[in-house]
C-alpha positions in Angstrom: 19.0 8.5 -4.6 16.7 5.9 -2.7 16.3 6.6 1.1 14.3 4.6 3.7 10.9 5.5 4.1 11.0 4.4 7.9 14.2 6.3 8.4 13.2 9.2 6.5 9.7 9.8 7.9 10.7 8.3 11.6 9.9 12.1 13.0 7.1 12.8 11.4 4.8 12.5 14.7 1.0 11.6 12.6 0.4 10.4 9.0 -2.9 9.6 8.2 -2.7 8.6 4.1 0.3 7.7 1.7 0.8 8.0 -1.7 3.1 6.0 -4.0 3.7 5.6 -7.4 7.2 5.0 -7.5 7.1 2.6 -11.3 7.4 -1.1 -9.9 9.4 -0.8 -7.1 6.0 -0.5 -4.8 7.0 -3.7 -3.1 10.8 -2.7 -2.0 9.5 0.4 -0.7 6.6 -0.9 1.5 8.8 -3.7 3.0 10.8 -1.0 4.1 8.0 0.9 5.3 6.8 -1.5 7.6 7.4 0.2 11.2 5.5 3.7 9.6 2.8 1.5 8.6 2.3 -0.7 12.2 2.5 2.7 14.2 0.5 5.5 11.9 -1.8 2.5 10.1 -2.6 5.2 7.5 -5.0 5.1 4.0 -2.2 4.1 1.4 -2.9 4.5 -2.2 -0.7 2.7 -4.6 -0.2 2.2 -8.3 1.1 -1.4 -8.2 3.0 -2.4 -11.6 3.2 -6.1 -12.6 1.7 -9.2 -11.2 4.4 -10.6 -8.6 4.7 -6.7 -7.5 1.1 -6.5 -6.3 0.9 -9.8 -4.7 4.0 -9.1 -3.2 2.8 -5.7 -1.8 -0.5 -7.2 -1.2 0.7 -9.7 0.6 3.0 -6.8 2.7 0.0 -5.5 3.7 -2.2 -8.5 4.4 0.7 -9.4 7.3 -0.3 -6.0 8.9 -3.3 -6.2 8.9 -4.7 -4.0 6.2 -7.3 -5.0 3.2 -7.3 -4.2 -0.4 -9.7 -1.9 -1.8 -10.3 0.2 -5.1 -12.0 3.3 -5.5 -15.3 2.7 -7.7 -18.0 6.0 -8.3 -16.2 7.4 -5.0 -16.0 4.0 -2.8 -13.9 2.1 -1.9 -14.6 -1.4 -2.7 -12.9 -4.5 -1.0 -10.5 -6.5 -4.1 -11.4 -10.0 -4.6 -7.5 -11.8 -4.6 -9.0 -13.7 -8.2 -9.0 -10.6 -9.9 -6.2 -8.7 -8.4 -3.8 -9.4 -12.0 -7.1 -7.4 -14.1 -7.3 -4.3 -12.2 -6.0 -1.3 -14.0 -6.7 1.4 -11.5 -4.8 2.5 -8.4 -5.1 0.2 -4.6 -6.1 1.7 -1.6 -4.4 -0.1 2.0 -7.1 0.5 4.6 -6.5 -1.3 8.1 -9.2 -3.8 9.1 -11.6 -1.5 11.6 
């Protein structure tokens, strides 16, 4: 059963870091995440199945203000848009300091 994340988490009074690996449907449940992610502007990490997928989701986050990273020896490391379709590791969200 599929429940909203901004429904579902609305009480939750702090969250600092997300997690989701939820097989191609990152970009459904991020647009429906989108008042969680303006008022708690956590770390998200994210598997992000097929192309249109991640620039959908990228794109989600983008509009927040957040930046694409992936973690590299233990850093994150900010994702060039040209090579967004030949990275086979998971994507960190981190709002723009």
């Amino acid at each position: 059963e599929m429940k909203n994340p901004d429904k579902l988490f609305s009480e939750i009074e702090k969250i600092d870091f997300i997690k989701c690996d939820v097989e191609g449907y990152e970009s459904e449940v991020f647009s429906n995440m989108q008042t969680l992610l303006k008022k708690h502007k956590p770390l998200v990490q994210s598997e992000l199945s097929g192309i249109e997928n991640r620039k959908k989701v990228i794109e989600i986050f983008e509009n927040l203000g957040y930046l694409t990273y992936v973690l590299r020896n233990g850093v994150l490391e900010k994702v060039n848009k040209e090579v967004i379709d030949s990275i086979n590791t998971d994507f960190y969200f981190k709002m723009k300091s």
